[in-house]
C-alpha positions in Angstrom: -69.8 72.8 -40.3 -68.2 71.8 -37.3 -65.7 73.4 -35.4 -62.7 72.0 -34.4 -63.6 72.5 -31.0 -66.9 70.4 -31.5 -64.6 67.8 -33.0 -63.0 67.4 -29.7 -65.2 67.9 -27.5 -69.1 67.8 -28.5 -72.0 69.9 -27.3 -74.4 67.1 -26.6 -74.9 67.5 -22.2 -73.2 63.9 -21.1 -71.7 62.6 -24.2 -68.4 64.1 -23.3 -68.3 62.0 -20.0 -69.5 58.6 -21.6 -67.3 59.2 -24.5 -64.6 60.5 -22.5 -64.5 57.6 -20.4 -65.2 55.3 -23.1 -61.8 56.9 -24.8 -60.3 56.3 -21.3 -60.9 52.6 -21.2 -60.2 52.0 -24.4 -56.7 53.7 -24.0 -56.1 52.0 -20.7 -57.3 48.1 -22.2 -54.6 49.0 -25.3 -52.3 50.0 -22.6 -53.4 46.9 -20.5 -53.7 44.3 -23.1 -50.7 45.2 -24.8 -48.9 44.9 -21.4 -50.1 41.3 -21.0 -49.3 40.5 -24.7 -45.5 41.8 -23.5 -45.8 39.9 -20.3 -46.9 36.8 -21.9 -44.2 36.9 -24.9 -41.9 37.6 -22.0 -43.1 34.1 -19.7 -42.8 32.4 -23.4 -39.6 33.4 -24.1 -38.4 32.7 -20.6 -40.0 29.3 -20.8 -38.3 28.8 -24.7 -34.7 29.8 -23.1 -34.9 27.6 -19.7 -36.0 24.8 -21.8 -33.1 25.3 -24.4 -30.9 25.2 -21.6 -32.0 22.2 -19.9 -32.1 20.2 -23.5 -28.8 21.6 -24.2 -26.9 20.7 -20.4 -29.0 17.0 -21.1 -27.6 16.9 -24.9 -23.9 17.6 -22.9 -24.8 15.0 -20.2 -25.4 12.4 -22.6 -22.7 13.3 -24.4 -20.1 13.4 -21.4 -21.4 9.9 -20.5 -21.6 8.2 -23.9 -18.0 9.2 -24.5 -16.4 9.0 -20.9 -14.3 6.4 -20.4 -15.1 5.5 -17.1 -18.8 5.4 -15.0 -21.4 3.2 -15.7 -22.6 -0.8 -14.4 -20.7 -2.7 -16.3 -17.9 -0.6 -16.0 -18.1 -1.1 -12.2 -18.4 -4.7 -12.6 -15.3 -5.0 -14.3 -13.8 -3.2 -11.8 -14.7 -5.3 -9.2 -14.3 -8.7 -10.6 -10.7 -7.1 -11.5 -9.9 -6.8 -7.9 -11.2 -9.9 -6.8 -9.3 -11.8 -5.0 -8.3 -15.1 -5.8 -5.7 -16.8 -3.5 -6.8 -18.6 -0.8 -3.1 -18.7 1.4 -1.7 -16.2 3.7 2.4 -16.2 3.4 3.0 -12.4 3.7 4.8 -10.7 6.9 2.0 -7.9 6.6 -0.9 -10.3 6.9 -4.2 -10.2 4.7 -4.7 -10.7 1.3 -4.2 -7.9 -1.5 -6.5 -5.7 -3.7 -3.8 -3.6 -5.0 -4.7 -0.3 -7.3 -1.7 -0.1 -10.0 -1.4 3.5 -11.4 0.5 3.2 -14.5 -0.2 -0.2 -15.1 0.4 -0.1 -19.1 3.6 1.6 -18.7 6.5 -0.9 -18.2 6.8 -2.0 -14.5 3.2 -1.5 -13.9 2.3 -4.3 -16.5 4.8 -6.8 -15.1 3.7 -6.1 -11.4 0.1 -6.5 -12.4 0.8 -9.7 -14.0 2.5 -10.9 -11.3 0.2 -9.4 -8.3 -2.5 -11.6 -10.3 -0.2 -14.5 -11.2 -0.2 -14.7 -7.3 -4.4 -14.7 -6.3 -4.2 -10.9 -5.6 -7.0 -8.7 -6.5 -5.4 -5.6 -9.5 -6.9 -2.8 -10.6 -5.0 -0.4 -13.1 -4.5 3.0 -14.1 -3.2 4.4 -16.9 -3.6 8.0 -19.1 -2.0 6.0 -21.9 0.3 9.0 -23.2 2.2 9.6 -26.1 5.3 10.0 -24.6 6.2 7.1 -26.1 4.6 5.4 -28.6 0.9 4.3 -27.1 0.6 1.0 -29.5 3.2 -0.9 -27.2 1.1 0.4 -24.3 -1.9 -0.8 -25.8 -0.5 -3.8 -26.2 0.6 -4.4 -22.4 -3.2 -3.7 -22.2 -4.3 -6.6 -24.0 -1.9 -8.8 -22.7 -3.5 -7.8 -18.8 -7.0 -7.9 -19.9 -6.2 -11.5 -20.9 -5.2 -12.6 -17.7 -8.2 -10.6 -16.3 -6.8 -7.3 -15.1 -9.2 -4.5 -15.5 -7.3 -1.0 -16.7 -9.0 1.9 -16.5 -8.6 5.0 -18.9 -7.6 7.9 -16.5 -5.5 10.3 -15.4 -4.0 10.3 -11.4 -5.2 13.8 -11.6 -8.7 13.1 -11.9 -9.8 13.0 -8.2 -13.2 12.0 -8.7 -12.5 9.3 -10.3 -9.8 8.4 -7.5 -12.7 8.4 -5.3 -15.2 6.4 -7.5 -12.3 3.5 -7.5 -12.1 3.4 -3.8 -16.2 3.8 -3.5 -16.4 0.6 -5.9 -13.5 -1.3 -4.1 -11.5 -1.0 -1.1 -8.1 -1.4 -2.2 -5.5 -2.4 0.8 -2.2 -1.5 -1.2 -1.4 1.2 -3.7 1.4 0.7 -6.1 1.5 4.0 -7.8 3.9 3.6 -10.8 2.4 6.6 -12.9 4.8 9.0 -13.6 6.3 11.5 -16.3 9.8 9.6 -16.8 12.7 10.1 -19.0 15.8 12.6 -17.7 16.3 14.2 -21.3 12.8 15.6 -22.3 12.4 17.3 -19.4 14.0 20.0 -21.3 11.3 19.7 -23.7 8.6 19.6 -21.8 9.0 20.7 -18.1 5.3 21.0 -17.8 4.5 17.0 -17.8 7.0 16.2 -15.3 4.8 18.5 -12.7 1.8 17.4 -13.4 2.4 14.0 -13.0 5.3 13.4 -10.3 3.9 16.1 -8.2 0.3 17.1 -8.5 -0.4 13.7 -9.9 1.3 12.4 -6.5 -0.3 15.0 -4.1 -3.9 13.8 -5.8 -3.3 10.0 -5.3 -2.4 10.8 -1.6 -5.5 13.1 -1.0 -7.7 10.2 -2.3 -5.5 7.7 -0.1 -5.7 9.8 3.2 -9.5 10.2 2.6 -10.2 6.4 2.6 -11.5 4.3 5.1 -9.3 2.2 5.3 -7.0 3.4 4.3 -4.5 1.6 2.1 -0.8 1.1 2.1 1.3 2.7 -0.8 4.9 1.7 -2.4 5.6 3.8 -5.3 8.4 4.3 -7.5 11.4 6.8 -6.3 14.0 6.9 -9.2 18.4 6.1 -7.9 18.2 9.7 -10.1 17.7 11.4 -6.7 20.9 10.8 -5.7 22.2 13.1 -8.6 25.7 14.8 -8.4 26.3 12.5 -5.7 30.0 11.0 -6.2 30.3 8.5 -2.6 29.7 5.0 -4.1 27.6 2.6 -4.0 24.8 4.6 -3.7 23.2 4.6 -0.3 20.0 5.4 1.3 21.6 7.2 4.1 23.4 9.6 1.4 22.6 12.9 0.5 20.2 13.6 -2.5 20.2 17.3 -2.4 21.9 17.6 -5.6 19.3 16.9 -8.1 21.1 17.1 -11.8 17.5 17.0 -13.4 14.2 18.1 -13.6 13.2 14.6 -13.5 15.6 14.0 -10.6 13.7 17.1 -8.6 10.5 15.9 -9.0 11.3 12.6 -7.8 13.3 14.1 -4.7 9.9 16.4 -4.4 7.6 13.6 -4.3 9.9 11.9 -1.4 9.7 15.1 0.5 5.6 14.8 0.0 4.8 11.3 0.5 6.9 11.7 4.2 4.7 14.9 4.8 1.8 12.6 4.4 3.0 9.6 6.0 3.4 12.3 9.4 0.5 14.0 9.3 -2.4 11.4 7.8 -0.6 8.2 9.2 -0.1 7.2 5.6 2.3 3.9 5.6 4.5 4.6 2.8 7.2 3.1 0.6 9.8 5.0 -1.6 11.8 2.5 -4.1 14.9 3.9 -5.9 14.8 2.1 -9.2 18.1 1.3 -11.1 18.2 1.3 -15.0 15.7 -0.9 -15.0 15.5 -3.1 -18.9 13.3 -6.3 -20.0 10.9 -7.6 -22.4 7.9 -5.0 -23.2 10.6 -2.1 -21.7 10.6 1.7 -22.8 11.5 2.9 -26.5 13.5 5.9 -24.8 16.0 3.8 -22.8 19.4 3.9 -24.4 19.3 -0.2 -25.0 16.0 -0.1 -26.2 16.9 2.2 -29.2 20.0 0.5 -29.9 18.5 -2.5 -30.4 16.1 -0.5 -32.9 19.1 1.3 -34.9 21.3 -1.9 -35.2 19.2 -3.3 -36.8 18.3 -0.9 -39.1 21.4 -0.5 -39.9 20.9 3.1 -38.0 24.0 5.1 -36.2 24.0 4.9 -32.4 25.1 7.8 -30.5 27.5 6.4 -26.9 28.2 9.0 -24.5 31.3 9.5 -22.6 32.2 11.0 -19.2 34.8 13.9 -18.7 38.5 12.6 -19.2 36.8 9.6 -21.4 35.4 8.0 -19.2 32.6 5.5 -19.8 29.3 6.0 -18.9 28.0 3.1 -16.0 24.8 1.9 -15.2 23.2 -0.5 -12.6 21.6 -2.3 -15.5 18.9 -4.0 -13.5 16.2 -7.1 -14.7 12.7 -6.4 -15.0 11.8 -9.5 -12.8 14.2 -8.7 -10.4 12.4 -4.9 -9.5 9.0 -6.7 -9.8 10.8 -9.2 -6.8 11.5 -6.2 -5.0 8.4 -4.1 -5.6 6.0 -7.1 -4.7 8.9 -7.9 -1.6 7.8 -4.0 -0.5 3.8 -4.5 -0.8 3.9 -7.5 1.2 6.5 -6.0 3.9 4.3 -2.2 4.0 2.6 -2.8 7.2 -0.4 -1.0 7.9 -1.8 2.8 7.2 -2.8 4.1 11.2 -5.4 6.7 9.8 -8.6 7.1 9.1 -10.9 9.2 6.4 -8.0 11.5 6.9 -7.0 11.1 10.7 -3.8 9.8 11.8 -4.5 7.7 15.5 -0.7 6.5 15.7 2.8 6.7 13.8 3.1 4.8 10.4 6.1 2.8 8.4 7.9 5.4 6.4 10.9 3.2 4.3 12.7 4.3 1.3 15.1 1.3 -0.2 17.2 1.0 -3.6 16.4 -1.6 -5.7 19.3 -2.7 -8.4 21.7 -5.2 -9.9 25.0 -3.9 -7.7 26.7 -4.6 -10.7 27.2 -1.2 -12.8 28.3 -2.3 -16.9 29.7 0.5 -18.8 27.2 1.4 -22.0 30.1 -0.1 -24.3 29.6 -3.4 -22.8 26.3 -3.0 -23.1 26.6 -2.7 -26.7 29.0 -5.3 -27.4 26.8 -8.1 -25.8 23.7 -6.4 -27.9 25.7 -7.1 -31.0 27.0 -10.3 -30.0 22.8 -11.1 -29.6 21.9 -9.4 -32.7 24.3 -10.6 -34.7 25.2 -7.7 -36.1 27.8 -4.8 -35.3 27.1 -1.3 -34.3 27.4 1.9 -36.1 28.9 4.2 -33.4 28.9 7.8 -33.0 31.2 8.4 -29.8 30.5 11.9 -28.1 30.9 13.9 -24.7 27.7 13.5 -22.5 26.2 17.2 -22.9 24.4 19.0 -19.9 21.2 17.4 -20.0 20.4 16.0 -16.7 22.5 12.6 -17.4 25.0 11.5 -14.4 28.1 9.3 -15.4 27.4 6.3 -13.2 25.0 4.5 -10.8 25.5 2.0 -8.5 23.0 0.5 -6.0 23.4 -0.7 -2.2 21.3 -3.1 -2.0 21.8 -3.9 2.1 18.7 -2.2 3.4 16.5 -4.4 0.3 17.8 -7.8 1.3 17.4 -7.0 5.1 13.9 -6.1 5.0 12.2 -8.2 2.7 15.0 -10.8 1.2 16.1 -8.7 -2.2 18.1 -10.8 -4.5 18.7 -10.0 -8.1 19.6 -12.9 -10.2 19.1 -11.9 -13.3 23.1 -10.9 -15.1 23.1 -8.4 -17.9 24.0 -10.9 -20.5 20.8 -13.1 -19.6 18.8 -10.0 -19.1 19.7 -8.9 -22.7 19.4 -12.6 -24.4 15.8 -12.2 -22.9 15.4 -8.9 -24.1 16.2 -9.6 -27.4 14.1 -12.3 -27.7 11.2 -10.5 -27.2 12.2 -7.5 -29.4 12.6 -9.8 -32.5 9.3 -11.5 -31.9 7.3 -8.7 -31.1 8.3 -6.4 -33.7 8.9 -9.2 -36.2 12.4 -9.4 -37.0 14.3 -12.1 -38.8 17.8 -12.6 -38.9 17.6 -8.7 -38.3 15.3 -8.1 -41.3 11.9 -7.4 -40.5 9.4 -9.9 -41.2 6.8 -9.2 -44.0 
């Protein structure tokens, strides 16, 4: 019987050293072959991971380009056939023909300046995030009625720089009219938020992208006559102090004048502020006071009229929707030229800020009595004392520096504008003798 010292190690001279080694090497090939079986699950689970990873960043890729909204051939082909231009004359005091970018061309200026800019020969190609600030059908529909007279409007937010810069890599706009903008004095105190990322950092990324080009373009954009705030001198001048902001709204607009000067200094920018005035038309904004009286009258709906301390009416410079589009095509053709390039200034640019209105300021009573007198139909009224919201009691334009510089002439009387106004409402929304149409 063996011992259990023979077990382990056996008496034969030399077999201890063969089998020794050969229990050696068989330990170290275990040892070695199950390191390479770890080593090689290892590089083939490295391998299954990396190729996970790519499948799964070109499973987002194609996703992010199938459902962008913007990017592609065709897509840059509509863009550039939309800012083709088309006229063949040269009239303007700033010389050259237009290719004008329109930021917030579905919103309610935008789409009549487009129309008109295109009406004209000039090359347009729009902007718009398409928001539901208000309700985005009657945007859409601006939409359609600018793709039918070939306007291209991209799906984008001013915020988006890179796509900023794929619009001036496609086409090399000469003007700017940047319309975009959060408006509305009331819901600023619902959502403070919107009004800073569009009036200002919405602003400051339209200008980066602006001061980057080469060339680079002029810009007119839209100001707001709410700048001028708690400000009581009348008429309302350029010259007057607008340090009295009574709004968010009005702030941001006063902020974005403070910004595009900056710019205009440092980059050679050539820029143009316009102070708009009530403005109200055909295809005009739900949220403006006749708007929504229009809507309740006929429904049959209370309307709520504010009134000033010591009863006083409320005014407004009630101004026509053609007559701003007059003034804001007067400003792109009067801009002159930016004096920088890809971001350096080589001389000192135009810097003008003007007030485009009516000069006529109609209390909102009036306003309502010609409404009923259009609609055929009397008002329910529920007369209250303007609370602190932002609202100021009156506006009245100076329209001197306008009519100097590039000719501004409203034409267009509140009456008229309102006949016009009403005309459209009923036909669009399908009313009848103030019952809607079936």
């Amino acid at each position: 019987m063996r011992s259990l010292e023979d077990e382990l190690f056996p008496s034969t001279p030399g077999k201890v050293k063969i089998e020794r080694t050969h229990t050696i090497n068989r330990q170290f090939y275990r040892c070695f072959a199950s390191t390479s079986t770890m080593f090689l699950w290892a590089l083939f689970l490295i391998a299954l991971t990396a190729s996970y990873l790519s499948f799964q960043s070109f499973v987002d890729s194609g996703s992010r380009y199938f459902s962008a909204s913007w990017g592609g051939i065709q897509w840059e082909k509509q863009v550039r056939n939309s800012a083709q231009i088309s006229r063949s004359d040269d009239i303007r005091n700033g010389g050259g023909k237009m290719s004008v970018l329109v930021t917030g061309a579905a919103g309610f200026v935008g789409s009549h300046v487009s129309l008109s800019l295109k009406k004209r020969g000039d090359g347009v190609v729009g902007i718009d995030n398409f928001n539901n600030y208000y309700d985005p059908t009657l945007k859409k529909s601006r939409k359609n009625l600018l793709s039918k007279n070939g306007i291209f409007i991209v799906e984008g937010d001013i915020n988006d720089a890179k796509l900023l810069a794929k619009l001036f890599d496609i086409v090399a706009f000469t003007h700017v009219m940047h319309l975009a903008a959060q408006a509305g004095v009331r819901y600023a105190m619902e959502n403070p938020n919107s009004y800073i990322h569009s009036n200002i950092a919405g602003l400051v990324t339209l200008l980066e992208t602006c001061k980057s080009a080469n060339p680079q373009p002029s810009i007119v954009w839209a100001s707001s006559s709410s700048v001028y705030g708690l400000n009581e001198k009348v008429p309302f001048s350029e010259s007057d102090r607008t340090d009295q902001p009574a709004s968010l709204y009005a702030a941001t607009k006063k902020a974005g004048e403070e910004i595009t000067h900056t710019y205009n200094h440092i980059y050679g920018l050539s820029i143009t502020g316009l102070r708009f005035f009530t403005v109200y038309g055909p295809w005009g904004r739900p949220d403006m006071a006749y708007f929504s009286f229009t809507r309740n009258i006929l429904q049959g709906k209370p309307i709520t009229v504010y009134r000033g301390k010591n009863l006083v009416d409320l005014a407004r410079d009630f101004t026509y929707i053609d007559d701003i589009v007059k003034g804001c095509l007067g400003s792109l053709d009067t801009s002159g030229k930016s004096t920088g390039s890809s971001g350096k200034k080589t001389g000192p640019a135009p810097y003008r800020i003007f007030n485009l209105g009516n000069t006529s300021p109609v209390t909102v009573p009036t306003l309502v009595s010609i409404l009923e007198r259009h609609l055929k139909m009397k008002a329910k009224k529920n007369i209250i004392d303007m609370p602190g919201n932002g609202d100021v009691p009156f506006t009245h334009a100076n329209i001197s520096s306008a009519m100097n510089e590039f000719d501004y002439k409203p034409t267009t009387d509140l009456q008229t504008g309102l006949k016009k106004f009403v005309r459209w409402y009923l036909s669009y929304y399908g009313y009848n003798h103030g019952k809607p149409v079936n």
